[in-house]
C-alpha positions as CSV (number, residue, x, y, z in Angstrom):
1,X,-49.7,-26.1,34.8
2,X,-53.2,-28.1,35.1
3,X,-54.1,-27.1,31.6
4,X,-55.7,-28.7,27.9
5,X,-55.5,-27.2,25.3
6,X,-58.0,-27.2,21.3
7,X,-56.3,-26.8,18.4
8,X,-58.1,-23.3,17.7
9,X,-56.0,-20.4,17.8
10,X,-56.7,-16.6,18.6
11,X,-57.3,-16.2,14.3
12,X,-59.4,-18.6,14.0
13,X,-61.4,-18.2,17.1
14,X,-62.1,-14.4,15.8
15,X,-64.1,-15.3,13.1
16,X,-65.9,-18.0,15.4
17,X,-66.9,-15.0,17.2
18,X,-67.5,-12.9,14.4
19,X,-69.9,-15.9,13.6
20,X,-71.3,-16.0,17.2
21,X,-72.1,-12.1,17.1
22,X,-73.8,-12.2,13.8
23,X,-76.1,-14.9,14.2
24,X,-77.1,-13.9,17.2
25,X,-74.8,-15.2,20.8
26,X,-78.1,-16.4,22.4
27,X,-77.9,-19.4,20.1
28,X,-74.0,-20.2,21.3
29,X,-73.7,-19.2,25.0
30,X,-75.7,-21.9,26.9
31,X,-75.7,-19.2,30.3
32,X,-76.1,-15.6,30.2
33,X,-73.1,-13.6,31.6
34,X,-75.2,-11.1,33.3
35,X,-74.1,-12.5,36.9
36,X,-70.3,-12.1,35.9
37,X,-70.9,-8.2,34.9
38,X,-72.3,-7.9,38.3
39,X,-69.5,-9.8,40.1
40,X,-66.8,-7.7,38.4
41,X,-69.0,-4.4,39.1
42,X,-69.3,-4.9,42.6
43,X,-66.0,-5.5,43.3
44,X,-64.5,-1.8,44.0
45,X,-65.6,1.5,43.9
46,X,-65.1,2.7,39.9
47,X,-66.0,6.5,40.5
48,X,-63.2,8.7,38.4
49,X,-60.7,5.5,37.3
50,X,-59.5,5.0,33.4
51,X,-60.7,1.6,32.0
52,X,-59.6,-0.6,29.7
53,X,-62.6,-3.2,29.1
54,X,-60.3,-6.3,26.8
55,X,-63.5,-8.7,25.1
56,X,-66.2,-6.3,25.5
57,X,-68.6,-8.6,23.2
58,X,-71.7,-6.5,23.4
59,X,-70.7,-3.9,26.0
60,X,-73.4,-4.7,28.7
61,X,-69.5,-4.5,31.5
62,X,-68.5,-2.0,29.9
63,X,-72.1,0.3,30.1
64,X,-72.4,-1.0,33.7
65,X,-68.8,0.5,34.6
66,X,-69.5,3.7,32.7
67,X,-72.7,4.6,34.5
68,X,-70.8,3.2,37.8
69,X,-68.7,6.5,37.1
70,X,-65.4,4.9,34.7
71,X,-64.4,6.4,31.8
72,X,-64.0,3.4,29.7
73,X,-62.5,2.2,26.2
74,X,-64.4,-1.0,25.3
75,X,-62.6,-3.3,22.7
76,X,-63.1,-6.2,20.9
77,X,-62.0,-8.1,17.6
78,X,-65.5,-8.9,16.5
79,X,-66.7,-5.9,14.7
80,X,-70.1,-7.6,14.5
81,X,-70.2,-7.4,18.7
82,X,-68.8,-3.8,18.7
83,X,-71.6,-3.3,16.1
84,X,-74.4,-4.3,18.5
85,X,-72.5,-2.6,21.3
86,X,-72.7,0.3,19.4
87,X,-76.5,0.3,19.0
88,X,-77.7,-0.9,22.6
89,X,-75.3,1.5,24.7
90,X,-74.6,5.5,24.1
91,X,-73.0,7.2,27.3
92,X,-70.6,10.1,27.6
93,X,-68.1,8.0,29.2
94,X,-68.1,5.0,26.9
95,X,-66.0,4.1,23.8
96,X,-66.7,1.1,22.1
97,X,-63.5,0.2,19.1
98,X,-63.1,-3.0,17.1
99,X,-59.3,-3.8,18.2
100,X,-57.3,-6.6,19.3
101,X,-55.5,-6.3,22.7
102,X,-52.4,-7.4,20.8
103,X,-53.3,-4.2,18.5
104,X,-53.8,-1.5,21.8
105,X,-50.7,0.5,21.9
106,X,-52.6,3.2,24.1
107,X,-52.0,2.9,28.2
108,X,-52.2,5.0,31.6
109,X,-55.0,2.9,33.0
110,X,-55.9,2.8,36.3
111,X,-58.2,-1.2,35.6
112,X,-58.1,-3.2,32.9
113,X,-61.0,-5.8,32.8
114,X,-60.6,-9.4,31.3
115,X,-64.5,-10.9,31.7
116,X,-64.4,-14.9,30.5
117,X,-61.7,-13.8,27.7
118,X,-58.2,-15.1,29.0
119,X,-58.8,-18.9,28.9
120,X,-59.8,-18.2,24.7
121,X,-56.3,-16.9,23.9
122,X,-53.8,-18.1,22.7
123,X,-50.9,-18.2,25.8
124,X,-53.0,-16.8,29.1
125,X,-49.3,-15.6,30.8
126,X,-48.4,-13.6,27.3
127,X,-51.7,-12.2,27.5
128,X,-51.6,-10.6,30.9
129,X,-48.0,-9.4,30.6
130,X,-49.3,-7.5,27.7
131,X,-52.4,-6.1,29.3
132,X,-49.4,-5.0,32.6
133,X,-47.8,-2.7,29.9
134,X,-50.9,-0.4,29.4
135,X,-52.3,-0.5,32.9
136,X,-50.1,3.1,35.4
137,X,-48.0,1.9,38.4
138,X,-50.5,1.4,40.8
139,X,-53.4,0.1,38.3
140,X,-54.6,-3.6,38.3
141,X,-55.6,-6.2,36.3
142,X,-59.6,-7.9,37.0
143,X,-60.0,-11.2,35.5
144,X,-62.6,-13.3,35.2
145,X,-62.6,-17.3,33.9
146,X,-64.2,-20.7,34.7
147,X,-62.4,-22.5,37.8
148,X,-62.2,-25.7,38.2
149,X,-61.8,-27.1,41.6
150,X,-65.4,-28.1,41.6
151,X,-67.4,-31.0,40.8
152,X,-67.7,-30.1,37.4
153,X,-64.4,-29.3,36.8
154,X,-63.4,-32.1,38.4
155,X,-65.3,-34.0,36.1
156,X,-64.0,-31.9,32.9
157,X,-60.5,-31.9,34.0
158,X,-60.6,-35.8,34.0
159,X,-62.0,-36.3,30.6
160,X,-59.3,-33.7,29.6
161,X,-56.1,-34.9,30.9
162,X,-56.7,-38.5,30.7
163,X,-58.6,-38.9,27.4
164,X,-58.1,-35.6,25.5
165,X,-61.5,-34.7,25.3
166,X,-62.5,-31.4,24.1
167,X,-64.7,-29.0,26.4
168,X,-65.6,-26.8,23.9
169,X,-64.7,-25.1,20.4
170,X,-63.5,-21.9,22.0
171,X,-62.0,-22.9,25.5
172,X,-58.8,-23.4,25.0
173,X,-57.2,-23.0,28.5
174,X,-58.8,-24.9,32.0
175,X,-57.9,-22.4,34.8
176,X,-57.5,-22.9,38.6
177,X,-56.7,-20.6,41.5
178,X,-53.2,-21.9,41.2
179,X,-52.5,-21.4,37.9
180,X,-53.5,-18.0,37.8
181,X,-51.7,-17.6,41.5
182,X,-48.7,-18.9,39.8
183,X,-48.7,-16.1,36.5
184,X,-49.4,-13.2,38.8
185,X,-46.1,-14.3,40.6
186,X,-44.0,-14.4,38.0
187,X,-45.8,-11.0,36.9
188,X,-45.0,-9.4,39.9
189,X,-48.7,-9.3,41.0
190,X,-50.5,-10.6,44.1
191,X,-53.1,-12.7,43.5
192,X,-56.6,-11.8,45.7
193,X,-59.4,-14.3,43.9
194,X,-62.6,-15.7,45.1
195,X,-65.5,-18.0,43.4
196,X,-68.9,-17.8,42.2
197,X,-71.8,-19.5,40.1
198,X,-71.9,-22.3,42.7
199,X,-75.2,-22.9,41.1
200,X,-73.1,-23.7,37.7
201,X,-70.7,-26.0,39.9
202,X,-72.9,-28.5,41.8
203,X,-76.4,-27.1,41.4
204,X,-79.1,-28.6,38.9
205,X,-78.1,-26.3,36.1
206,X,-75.2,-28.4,35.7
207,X,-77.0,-31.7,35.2
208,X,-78.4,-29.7,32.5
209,X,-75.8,-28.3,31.3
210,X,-73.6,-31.4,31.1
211,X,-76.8,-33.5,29.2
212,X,-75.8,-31.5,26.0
213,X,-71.7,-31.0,26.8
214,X,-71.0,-34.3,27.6
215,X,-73.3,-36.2,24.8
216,X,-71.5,-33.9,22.0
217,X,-67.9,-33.7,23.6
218,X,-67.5,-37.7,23.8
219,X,-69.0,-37.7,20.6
220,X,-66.7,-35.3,18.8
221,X,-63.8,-37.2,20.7
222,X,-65.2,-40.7,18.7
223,X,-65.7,-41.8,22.8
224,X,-69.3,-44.2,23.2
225,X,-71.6,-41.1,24.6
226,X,-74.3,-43.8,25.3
227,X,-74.1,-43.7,28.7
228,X,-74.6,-40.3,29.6
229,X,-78.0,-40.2,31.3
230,X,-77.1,-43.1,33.3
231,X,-73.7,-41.3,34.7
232,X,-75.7,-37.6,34.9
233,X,-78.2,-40.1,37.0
234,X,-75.7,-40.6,39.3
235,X,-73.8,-37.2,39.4
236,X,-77.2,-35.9,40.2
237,X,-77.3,-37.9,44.0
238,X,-73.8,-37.2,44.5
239,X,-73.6,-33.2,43.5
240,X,-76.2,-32.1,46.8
241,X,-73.8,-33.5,49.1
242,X,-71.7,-30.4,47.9
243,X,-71.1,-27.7,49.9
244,X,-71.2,-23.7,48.7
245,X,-67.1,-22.5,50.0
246,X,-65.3,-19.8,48.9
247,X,-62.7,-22.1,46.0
248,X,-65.7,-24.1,44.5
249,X,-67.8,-22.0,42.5
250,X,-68.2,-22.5,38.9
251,X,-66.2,-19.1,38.1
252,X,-63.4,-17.1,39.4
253,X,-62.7,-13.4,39.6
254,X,-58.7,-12.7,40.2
255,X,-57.7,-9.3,41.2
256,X,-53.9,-8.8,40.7
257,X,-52.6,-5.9,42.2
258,X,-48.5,-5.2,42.0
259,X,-46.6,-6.5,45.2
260,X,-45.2,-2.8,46.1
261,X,-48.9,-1.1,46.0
262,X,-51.1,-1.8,48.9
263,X,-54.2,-3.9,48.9
């Protein structure tokens, strides 16, 4: 597998969050995830199903799948998110609990949703075979990551594999289409994925983006982070000869659905 991995594990990335969550996660998250919420609640009809929302953070999925027509059980292991989830969103259908998915031992799902959480744990393959045990027979797993078959992965995924330099303090996995094509095989899933935040990829959000990510990751890597404006200079020509297609957005949502049950 194409992977890196930090040193964090899933303990010690729990109270990062728990951090995160109190101080407020405006002040950690460089994007907004609203865009992912809507990827993942556009993508099928949730009238009537059973969900399982795994990472909930602050809810705003899981509200958006309730009043979509899901009853929905929204976890997460930072009681300080589940605290804030608590206060913003109040909905028949909703329940917000402060539980690890390790912890769940409740199943009959119908989806279980996975927004931006799978490449923080600590072994992404152990992690969805756990989340198959609580989902019914013809229920499927939504997932949603980074990608990085894009010029921003491409660039990441360099720094990564040849010098060991860290994206971030809480990615701990670097996720392509085939790796995750790969893990729903062996899982006995098929694998239906496509791409978005093309804008995050090769638009001028990522110039900005990497102007503080790549200063402080050479940095923390004790790699000369001197010439960063003249390379984000250059990236800056080269990204606009970039073309939107379906593989190359900035994030992926994967839809793995069990070989015997139709599409």
């Amino acid at each position: 597998m194409s992977m890196a991995e930090s040193p964090r594990t899933n303990q010690t990335l729990q109270a990062l969050y728990q951090k995160v969550y109190t101080e407020g996660k405006e002040h950690f998250f460089t994007f907004s995830t609203e865009d992912v919420s809507q990827e993942v609640l556009k993508e099928k009809d949730w009238t009537g199903l059973d969900v399982l929302d795994v990472g909930c953070g602050t809810g705003e999925t899981a509200h958006l799948l309730a009043e979509a027509g899901a009853r929905v059980v929204a976890i997460d292991y930072a009681e300080a998110a589940i605290v804030q989830a608590r206060e913003r969103f109040d909905h028949p259908r909703l329940r917000f609990e402060v539980r690890s998915y390790q912890e769940w031992d409740e199943g009959g799902f119908d989806v279980i949703v996975a927004q931006e959480i799978i490449e923080h744990t600590d072994d992404p393959l152990a992690f969805l075979r756990i989340l198959k045990q609580y989902l019914r027979p013809e229920g499927e797993l939504i997932v949603t990551c980074p990608s990085f078959l894009n010029i921003r992965g491409h660039v990441w995924m360099a720094l990564q594999l040849l010098l060991d330099v860290p994206m971030s303090l809480s990615d701990k996995h670097f996720i392509s289409p085939f790796d995750m094509e790969a893990w729903a095989d062996e899982l006995g899933f098929r694998c239906q994925w496509r791409t978005f935040r093309h804008w995050h990829a090769h638009g001028q959000p990522l110039i900005h983006d990497f102007k503080k990510r790549l200063t402080n990751a050479l940095r923390d890597a004790g790699l000369d982070n001197t010439k960063v404006d003249r390379f984000l200079a250059w990236l800056d020509q080269a990204r606009r000869y970039e073309q939107d297609a379906s593989y190359n957005g900035a994030n992926a949502l994967y839809r793995l659905v069990r070989r015997e049950n139709p599409a």
